[in-house]
C-alpha positions as CSV (number, residue, x, y, z in Angstrom):
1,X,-22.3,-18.8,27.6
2,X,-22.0,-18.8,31.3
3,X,-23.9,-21.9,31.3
4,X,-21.2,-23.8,29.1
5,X,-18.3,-22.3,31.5
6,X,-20.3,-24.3,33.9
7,X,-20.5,-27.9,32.0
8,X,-16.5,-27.3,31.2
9,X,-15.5,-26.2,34.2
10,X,-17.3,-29.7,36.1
11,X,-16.6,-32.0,33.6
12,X,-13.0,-30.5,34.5
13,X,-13.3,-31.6,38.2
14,X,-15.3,-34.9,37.4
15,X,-12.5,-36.0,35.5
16,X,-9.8,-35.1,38.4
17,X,-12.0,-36.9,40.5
18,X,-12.0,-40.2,38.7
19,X,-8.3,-40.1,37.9
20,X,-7.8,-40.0,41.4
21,X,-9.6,-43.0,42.0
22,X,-8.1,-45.2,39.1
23,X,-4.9,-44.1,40.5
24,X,-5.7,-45.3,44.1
25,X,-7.1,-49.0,42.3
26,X,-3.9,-48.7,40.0
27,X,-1.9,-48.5,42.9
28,X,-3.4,-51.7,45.0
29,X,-3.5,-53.9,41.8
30,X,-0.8,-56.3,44.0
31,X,-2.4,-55.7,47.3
32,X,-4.1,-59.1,48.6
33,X,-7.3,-58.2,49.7
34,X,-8.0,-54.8,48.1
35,X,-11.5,-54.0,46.9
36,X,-11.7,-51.6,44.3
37,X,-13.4,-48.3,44.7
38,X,-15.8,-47.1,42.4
39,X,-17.3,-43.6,41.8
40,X,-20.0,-42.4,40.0
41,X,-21.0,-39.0,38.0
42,X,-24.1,-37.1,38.4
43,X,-25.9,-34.3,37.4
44,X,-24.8,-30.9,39.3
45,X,-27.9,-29.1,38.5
46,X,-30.3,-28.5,35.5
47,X,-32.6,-26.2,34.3
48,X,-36.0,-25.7,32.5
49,X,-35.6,-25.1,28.7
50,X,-38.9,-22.9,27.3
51,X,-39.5,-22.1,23.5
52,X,-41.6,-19.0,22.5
53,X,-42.7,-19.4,18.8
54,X,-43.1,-15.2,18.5
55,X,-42.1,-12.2,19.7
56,X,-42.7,-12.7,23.8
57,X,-43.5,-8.4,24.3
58,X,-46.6,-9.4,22.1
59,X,-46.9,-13.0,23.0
60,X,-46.4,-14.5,26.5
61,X,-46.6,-18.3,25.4
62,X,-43.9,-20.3,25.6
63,X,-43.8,-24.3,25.6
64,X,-42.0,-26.1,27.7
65,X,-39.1,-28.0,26.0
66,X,-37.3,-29.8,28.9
67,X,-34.0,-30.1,30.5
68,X,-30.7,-28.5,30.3
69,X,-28.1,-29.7,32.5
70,X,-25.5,-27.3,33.6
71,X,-22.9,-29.9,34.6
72,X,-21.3,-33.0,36.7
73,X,-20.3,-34.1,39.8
74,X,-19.0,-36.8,41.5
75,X,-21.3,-39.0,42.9
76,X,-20.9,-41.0,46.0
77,X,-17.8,-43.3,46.5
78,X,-18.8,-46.9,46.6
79,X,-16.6,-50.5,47.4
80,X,-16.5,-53.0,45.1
81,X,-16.9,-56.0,47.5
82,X,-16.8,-59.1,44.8
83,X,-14.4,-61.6,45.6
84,X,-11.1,-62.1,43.9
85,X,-9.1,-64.8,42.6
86,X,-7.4,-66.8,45.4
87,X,-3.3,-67.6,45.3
88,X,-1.9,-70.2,46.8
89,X,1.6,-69.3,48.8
90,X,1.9,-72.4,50.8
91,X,2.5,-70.1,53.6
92,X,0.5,-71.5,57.0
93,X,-0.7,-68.1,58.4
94,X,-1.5,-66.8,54.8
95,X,-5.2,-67.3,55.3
96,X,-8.4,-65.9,52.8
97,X,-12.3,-66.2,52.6
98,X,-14.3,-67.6,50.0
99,X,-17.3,-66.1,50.0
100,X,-18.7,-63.8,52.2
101,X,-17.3,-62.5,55.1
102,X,-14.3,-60.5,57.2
103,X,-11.2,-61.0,59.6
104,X,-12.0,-59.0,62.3
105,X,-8.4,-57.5,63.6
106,X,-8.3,-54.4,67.0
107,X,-6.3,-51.0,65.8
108,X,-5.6,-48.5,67.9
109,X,-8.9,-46.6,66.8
110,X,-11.2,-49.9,67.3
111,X,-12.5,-52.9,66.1
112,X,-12.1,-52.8,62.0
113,X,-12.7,-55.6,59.5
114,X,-10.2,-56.5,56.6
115,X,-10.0,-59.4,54.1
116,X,-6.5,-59.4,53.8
117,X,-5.2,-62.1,55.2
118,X,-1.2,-61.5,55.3
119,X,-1.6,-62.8,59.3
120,X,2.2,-63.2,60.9
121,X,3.2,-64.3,64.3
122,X,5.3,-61.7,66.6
123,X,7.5,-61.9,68.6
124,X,5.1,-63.0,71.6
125,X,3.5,-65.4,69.5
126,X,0.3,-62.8,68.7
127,X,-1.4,-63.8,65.2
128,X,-0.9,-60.2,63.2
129,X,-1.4,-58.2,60.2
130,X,1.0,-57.2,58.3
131,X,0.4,-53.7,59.6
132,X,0.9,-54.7,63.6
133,X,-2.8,-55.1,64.2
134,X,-4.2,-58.3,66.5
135,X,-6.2,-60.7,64.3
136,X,-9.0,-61.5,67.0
137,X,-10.5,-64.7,68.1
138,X,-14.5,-65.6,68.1
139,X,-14.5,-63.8,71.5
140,X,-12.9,-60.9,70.1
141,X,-9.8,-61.0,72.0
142,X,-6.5,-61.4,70.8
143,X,-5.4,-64.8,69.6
144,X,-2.3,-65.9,70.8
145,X,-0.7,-69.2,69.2
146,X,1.5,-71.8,71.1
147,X,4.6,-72.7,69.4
148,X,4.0,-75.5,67.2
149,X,2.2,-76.1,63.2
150,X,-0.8,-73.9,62.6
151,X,-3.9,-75.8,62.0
152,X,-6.6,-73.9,60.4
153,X,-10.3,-75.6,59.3
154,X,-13.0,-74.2,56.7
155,X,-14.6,-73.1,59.9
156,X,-12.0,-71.2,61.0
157,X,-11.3,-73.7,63.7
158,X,-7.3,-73.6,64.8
159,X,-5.1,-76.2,66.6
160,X,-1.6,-75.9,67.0
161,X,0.0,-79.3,66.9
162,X,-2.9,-81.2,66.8
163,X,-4.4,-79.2,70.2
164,X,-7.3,-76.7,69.9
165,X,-6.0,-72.8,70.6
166,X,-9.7,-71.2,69.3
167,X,-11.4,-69.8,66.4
168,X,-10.6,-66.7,64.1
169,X,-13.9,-63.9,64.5
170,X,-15.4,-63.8,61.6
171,X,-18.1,-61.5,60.6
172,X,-20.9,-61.7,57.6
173,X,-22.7,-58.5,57.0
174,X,-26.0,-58.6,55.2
175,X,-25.2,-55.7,52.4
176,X,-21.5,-54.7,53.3
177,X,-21.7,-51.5,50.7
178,X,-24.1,-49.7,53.2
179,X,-23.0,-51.0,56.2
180,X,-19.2,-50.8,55.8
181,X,-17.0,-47.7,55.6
182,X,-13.5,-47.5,54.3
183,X,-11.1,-46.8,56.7
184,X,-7.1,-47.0,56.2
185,X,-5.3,-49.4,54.0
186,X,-7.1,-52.6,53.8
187,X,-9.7,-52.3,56.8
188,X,-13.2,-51.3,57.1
189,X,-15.5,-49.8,59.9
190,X,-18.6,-51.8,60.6
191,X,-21.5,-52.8,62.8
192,X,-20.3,-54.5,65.9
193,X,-22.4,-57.5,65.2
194,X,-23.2,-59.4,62.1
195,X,-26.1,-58.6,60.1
196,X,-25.8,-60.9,57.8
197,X,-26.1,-65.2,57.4
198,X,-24.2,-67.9,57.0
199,X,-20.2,-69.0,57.8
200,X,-17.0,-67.9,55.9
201,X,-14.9,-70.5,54.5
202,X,-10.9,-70.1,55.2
203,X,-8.3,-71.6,52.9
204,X,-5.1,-71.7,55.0
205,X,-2.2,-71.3,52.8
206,X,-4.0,-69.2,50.6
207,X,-4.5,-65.1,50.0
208,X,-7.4,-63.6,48.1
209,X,-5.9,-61.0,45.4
210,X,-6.9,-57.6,44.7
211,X,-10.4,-57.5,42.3
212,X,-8.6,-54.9,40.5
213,X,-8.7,-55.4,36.7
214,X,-5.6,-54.0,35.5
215,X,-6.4,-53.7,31.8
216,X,-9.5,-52.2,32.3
217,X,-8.1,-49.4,34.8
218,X,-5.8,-48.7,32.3
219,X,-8.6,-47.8,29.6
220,X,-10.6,-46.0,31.7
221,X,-7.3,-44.1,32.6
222,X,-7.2,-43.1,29.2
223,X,-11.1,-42.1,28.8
224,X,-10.6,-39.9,31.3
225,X,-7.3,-38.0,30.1
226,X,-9.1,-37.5,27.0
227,X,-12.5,-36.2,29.2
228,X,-10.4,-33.9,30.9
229,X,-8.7,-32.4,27.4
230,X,-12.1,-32.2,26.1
231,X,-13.5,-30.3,29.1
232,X,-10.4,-28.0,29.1
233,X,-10.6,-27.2,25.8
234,X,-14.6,-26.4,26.4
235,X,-13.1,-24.1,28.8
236,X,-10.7,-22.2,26.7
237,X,-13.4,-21.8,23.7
238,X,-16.0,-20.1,26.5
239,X,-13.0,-17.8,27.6
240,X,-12.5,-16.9,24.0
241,X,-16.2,-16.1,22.7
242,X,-16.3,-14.2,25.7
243,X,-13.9,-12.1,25.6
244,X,-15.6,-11.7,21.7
245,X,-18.6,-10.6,23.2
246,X,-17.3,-8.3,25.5
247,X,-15.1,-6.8,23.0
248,X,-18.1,-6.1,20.4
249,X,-19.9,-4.9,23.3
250,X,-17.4,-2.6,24.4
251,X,-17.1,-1.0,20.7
252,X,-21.4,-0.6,20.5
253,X,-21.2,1.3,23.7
């Protein structure tokens, strides 16, 4: 009985778990860039099932029958790093990749990578993210943009009026699952080099949207409402026989 308290009680926080996560990709659904998070449920712990065909003060033997797992748990939180559609917004400092690869932009904290490419000047002429954050050059510094029309090539080549002014950094990274790790917003801690091969492409005037499938976040919303009721319910019926068994104890005695 306890053991059923166990699989409710999991399946209870599983399901708290997941919502939580939908909730977050829910929430980005609009947010150029975003890569969905995805989580996974695992087995909390099991135990060996054994059947005894007679009486086991007279005979010993039992046969092993297998498995009973005791419950869930959430399983590591991975990133979702296919690309999304791109959307063209005619505006020249909009920029996404196709393909592989990342912006590399300088927080306060560090060097992060990002494939949101909402980049704005400031008022000192610094290309930015939305968020404040220095969109770096191939030297990883800064890049700082004459006054003038923004120029950008597939190769991530920029010219302002026709003149060269440098070359976004771009990284690749072999398997970014492993080797990335979510940080705030849009941005992702990484590897200070690039593991992996190849150049990004840029499309200027363009932003890559979130890979976010609305309609699809919405049923598993609704699987896991009705998870969580189920699971609840489990819990209440374990209280109950319980409280039987104690009850019809209490009377033997």
């Amino acid at each position: 009985m306890i053991k059923g308290f166990y699989s409710a009680v999991t399946g209870m926080l599983v399901n708290a778990n997941r919502e939580q996560v939908i909730a977050h990709n829910i929430a980005n659904i609009q947010t150029p860039g975003f890569k969905q998070v995805l989580n996974r449920v695992e087995d909390w712990v099991s135990t060996g099932i054994e059947f005894s065909p007679g009486n086991l003060l007279r005979d010993r033997r039992v046969t092993y029958v297998g498995e009973l797992g005791l419950g869930a748990v959430s399983g590591t939180e991975t990133v979702d790093f296919t690309q999304g559609s791109l959307q063209n917004t005619g505006n020249l400092t909009d920029l996404a990749i196709q393909g592989d690869g990342f912006f590399r932009v300088r927080t306060a904290d560090g060097v992060r990578y990002t494939r949101d490419g909402r980049f704005i000047r400031d008022a000192q002429n610094n290309l930015v993210t939305v968020e404040g954050f220095n969109v770096l050059d191939s030297n990883n510094q800064p890049i700082v943009l004459p006054e003038g029309v923004l120029s950008v090539s597939q190769e991530g080549l920029l010219s302002v009026n026709g003149t060269a002014a440098g070359a976004l950094g771009l990284s690749v990274f072999a398997d970014p699952k492993t080797e990335l790790e979510r940080d705030r917003g849009n941005l992702y801690i990484g590897p200070a080099q690039s593991t992996g091969q190849g150049t990004p492409l840029v499309a200027q005037g363009y932003l890559e949207m979130s890979n976010a499938n609305a309609s699809r976040l919405m049923t598993e919303m609704v699987e896991v409402a009705r998870s969580y009721e189920a699971a609840q319910k489990m819990v209440q019926n374990q209280d109950e026989l319980l409280g039987k068994t104690i009850a019809s104890l209490g009377r033997i005695g």
